[in-house]
Backbone atoms as SQL, in Angstrom:
CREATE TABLE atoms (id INTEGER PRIMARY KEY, chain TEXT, resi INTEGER, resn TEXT, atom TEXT, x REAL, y REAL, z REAL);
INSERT INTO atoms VALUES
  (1, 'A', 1, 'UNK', 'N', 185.970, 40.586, 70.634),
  (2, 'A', 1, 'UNK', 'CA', 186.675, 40.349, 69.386),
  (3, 'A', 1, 'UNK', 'C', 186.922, 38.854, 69.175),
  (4, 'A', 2, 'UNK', 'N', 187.210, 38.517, 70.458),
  (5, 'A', 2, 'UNK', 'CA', 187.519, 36.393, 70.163),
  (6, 'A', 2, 'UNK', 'C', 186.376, 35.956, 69.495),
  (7, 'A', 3, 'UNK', 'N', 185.281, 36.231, 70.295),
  (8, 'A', 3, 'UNK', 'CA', 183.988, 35.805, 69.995),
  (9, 'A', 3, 'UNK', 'C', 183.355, 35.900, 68.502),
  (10, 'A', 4, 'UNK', 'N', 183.634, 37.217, 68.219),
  (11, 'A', 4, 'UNK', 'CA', 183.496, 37.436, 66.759),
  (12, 'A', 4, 'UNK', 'C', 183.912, 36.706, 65.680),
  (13, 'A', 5, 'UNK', 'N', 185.421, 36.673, 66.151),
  (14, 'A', 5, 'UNK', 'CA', 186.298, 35.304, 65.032),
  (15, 'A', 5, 'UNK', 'C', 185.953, 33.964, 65.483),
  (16, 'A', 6, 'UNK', 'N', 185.364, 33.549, 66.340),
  (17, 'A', 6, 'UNK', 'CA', 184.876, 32.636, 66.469),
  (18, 'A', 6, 'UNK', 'C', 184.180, 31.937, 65.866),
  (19, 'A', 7, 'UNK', 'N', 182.789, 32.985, 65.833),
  (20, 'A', 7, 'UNK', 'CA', 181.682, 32.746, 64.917),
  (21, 'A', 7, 'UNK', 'C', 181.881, 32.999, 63.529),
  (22, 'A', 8, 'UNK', 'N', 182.900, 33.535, 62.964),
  (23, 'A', 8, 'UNK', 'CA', 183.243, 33.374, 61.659),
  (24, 'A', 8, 'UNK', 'C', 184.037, 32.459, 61.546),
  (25, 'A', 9, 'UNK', 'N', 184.418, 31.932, 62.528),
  (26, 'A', 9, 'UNK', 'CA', 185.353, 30.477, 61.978),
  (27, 'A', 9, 'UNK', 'C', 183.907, 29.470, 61.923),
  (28, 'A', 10, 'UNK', 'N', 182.972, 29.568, 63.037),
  (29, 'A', 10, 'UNK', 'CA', 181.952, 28.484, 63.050),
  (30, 'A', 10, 'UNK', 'C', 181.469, 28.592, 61.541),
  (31, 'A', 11, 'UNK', 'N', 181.176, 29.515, 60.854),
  (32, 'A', 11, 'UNK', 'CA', 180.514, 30.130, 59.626),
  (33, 'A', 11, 'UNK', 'C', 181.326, 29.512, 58.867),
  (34, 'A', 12, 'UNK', 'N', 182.352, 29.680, 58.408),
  (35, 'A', 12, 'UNK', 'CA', 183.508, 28.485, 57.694),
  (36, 'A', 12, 'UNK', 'C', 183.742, 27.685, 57.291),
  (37, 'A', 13, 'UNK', 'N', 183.258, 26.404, 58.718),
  (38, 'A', 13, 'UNK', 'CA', 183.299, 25.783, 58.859),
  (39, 'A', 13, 'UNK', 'C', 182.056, 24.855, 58.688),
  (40, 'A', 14, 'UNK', 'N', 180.780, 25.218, 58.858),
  (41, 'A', 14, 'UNK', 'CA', 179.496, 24.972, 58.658),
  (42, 'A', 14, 'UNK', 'C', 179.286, 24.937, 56.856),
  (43, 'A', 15, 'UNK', 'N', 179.871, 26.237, 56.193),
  (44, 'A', 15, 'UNK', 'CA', 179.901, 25.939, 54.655),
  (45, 'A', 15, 'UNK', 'C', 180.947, 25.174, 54.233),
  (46, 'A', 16, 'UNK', 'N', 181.979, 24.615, 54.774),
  (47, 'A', 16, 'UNK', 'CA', 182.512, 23.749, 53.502),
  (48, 'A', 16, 'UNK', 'C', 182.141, 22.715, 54.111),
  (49, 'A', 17, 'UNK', 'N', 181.739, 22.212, 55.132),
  (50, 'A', 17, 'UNK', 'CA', 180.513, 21.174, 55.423),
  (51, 'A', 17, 'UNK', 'C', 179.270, 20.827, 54.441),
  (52, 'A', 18, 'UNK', 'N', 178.856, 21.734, 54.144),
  (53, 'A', 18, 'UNK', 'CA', 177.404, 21.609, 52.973),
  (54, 'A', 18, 'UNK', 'C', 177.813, 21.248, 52.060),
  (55, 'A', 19, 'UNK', 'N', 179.289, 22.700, 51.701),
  (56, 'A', 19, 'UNK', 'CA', 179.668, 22.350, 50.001),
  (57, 'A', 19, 'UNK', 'C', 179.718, 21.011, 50.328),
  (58, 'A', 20, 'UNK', 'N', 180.667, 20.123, 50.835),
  (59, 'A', 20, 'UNK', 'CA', 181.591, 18.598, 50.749),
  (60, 'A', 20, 'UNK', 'C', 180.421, 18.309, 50.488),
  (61, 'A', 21, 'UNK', 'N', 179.113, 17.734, 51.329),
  (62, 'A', 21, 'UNK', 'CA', 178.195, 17.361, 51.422),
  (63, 'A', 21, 'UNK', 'C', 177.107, 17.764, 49.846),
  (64, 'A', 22, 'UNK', 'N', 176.842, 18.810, 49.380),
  (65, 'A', 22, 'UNK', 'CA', 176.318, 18.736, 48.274),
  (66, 'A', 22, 'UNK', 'C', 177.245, 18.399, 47.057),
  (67, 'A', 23, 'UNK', 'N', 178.663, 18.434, 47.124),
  (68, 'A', 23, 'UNK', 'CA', 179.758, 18.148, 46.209),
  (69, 'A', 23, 'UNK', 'C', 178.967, 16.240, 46.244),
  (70, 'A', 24, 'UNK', 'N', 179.490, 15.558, 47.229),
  (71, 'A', 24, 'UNK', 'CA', 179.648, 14.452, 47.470),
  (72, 'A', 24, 'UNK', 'C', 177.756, 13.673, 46.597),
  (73, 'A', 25, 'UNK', 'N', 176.667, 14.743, 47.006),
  (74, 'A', 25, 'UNK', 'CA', 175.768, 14.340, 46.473),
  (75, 'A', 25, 'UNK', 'C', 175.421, 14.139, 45.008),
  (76, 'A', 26, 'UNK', 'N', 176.202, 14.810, 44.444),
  (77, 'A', 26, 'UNK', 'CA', 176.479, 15.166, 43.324),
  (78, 'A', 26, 'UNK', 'C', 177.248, 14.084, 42.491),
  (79, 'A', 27, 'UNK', 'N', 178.100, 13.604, 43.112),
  (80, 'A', 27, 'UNK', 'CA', 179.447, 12.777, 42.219),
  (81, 'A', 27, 'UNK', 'C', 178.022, 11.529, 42.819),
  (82, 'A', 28, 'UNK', 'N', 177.759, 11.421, 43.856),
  (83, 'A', 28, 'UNK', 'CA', 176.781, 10.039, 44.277),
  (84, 'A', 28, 'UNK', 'C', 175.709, 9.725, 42.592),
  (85, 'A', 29, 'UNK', 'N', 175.001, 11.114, 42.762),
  (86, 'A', 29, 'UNK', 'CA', 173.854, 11.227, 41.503),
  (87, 'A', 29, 'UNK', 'C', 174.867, 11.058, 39.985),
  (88, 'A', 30, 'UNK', 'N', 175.798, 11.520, 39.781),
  (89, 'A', 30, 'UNK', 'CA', 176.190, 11.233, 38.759),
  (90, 'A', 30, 'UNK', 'C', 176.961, 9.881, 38.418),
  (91, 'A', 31, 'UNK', 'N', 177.315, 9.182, 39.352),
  (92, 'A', 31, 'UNK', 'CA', 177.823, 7.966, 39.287),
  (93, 'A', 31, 'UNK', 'C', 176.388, 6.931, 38.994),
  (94, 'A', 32, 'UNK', 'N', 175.413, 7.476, 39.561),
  (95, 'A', 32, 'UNK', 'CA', 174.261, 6.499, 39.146),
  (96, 'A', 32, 'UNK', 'C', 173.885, 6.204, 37.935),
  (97, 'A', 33, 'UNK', 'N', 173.892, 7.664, 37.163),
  (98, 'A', 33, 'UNK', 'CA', 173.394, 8.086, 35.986),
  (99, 'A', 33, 'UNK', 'C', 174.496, 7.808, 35.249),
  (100, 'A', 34, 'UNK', 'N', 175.791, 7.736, 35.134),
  (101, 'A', 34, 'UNK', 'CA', 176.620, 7.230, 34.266),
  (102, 'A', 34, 'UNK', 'C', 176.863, 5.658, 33.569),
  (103, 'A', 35, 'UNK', 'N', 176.092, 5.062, 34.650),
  (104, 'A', 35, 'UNK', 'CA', 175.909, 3.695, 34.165),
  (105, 'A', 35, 'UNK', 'C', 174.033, 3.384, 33.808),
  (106, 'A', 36, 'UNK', 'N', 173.791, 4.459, 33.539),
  (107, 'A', 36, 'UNK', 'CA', 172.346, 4.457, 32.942),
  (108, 'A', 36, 'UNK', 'C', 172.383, 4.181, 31.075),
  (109, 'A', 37, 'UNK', 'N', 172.221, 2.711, 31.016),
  (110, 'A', 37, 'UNK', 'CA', 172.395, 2.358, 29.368),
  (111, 'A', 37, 'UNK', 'C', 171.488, 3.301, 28.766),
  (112, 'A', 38, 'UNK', 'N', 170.736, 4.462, 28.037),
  (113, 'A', 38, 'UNK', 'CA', 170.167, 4.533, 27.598),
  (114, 'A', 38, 'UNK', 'C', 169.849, 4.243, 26.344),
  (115, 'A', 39, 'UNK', 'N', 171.125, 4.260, 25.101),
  (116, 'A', 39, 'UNK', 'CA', 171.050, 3.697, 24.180),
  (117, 'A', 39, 'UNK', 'C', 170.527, 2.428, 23.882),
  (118, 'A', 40, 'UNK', 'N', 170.448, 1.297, 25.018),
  (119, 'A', 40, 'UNK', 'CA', 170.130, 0.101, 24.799),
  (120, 'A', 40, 'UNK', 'C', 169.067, -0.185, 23.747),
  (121, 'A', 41, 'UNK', 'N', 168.576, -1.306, 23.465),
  (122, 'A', 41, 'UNK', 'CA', 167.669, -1.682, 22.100),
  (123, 'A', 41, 'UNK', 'C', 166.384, -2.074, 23.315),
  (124, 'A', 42, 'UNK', 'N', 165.500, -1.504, 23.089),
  (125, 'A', 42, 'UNK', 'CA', 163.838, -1.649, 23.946),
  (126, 'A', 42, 'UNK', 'C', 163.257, -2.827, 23.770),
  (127, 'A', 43, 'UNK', 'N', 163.203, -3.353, 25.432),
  (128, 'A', 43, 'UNK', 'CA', 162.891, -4.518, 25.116),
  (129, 'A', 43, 'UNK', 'C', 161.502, -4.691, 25.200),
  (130, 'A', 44, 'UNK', 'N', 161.126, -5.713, 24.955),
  (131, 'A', 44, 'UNK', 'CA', 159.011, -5.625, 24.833),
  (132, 'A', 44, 'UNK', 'C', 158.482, -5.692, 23.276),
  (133, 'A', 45, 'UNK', 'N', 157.518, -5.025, 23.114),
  (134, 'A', 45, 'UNK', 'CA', 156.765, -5.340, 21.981),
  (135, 'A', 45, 'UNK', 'C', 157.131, -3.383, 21.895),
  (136, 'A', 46, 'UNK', 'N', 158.069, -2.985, 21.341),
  (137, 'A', 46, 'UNK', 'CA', 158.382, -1.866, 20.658),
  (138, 'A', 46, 'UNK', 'C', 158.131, -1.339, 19.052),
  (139, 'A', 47, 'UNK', 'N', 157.936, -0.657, 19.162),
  (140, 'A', 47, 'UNK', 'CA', 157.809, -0.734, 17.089),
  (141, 'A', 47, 'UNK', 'C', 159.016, 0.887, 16.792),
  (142, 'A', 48, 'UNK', 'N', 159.081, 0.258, 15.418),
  (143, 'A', 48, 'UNK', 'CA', 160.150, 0.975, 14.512),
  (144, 'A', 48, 'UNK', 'C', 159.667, 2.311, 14.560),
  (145, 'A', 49, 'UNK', 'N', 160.057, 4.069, 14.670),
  (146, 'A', 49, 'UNK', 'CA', 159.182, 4.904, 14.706),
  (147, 'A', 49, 'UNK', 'C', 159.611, 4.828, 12.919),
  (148, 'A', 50, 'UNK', 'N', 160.383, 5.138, 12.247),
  (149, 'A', 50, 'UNK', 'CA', 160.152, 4.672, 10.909),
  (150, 'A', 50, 'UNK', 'C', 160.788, 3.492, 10.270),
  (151, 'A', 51, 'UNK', 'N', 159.906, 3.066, 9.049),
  (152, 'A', 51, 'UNK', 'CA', 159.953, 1.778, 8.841),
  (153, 'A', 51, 'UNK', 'C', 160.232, 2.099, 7.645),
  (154, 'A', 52, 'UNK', 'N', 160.583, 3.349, 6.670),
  (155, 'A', 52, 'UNK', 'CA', 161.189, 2.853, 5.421),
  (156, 'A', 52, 'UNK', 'C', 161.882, 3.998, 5.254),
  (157, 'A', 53, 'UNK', 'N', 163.050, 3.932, 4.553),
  (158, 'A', 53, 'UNK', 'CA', 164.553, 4.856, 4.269),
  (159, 'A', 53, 'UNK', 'C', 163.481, 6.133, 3.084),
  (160, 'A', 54, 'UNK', 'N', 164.375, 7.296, 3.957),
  (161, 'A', 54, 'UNK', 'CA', 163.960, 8.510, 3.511),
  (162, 'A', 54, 'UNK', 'C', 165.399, 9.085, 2.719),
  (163, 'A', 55, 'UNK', 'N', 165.377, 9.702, 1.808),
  (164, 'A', 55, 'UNK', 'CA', 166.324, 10.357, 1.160),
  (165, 'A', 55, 'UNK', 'C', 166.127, 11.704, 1.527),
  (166, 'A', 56, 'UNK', 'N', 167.415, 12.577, 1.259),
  (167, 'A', 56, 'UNK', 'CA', 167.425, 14.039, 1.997),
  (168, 'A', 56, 'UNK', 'C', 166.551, 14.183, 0.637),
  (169, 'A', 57, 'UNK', 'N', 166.397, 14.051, -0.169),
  (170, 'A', 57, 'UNK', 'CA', 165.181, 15.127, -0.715),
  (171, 'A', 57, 'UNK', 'C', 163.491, 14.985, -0.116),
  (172, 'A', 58, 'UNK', 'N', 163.319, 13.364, 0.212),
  (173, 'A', 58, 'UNK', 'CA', 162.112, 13.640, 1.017),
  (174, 'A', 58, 'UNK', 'C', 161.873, 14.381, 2.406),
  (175, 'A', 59, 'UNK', 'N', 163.144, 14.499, 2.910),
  (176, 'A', 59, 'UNK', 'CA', 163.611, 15.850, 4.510),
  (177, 'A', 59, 'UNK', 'C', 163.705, 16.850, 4.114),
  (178, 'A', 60, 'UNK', 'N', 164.006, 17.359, 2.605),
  (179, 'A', 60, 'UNK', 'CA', 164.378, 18.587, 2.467),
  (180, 'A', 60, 'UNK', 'C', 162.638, 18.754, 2.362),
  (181, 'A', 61, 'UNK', 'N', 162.396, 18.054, 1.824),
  (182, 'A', 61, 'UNK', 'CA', 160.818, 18.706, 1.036),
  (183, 'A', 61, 'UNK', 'C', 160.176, 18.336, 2.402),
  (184, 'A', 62, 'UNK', 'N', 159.637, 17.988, 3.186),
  (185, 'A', 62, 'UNK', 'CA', 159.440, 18.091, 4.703),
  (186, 'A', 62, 'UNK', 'C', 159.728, 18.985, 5.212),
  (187, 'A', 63, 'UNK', 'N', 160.802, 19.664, 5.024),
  (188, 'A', 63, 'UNK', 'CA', 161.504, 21.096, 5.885),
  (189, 'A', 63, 'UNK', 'C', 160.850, 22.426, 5.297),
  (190, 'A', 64, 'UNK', 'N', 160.945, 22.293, 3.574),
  (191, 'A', 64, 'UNK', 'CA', 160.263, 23.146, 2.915),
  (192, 'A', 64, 'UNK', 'C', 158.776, 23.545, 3.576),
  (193, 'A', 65, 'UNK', 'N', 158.126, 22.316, 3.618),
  (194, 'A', 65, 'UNK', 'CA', 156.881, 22.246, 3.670),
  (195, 'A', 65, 'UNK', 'C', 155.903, 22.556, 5.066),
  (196, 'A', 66, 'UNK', 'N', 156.517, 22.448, 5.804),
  (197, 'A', 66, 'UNK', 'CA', 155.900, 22.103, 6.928),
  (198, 'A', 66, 'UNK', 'C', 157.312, 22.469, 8.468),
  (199, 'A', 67, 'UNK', 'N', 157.548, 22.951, 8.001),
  (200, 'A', 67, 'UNK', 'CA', 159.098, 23.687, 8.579),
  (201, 'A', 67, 'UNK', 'C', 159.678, 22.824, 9.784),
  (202, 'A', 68, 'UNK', 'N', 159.741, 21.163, 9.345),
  (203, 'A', 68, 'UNK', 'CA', 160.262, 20.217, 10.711),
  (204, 'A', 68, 'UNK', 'C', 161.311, 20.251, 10.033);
């Protein structure tokens, strides 16, 4: 019977080991990615994907048409 609770304490003890350990990997990966600018303005030779002002009737008629 000792033996038994034993090994369920070892069992226990072995998982909130991982959890901490995949918890901890986790806050690591997201602390990286939180200071990931993505919004920033692209630097290089980038181009505009559009280059002239659309009015919702030219989106509506786009949506009509072609269902984007």
């Amino acid at each position: 019977m000792r033996r038994y609770i034993f090994n369920i304490f070892k069992l226990c003890i072995l998982f909130l080991c991982c959890t901490l350990l995949f918890y901890l990997a986790l806050r690591a990966i997201h602390y990286e990615y939180d200071y990931y600018h993505r919004y920033d303005e692209p630097e290089g030779t980038a181009v505009k994907v559009f280059l002239e002002e659309h009015d919702i009737i030219d989106h509506l008629y786009d949506f009509l048409r072609i269902g984007e």
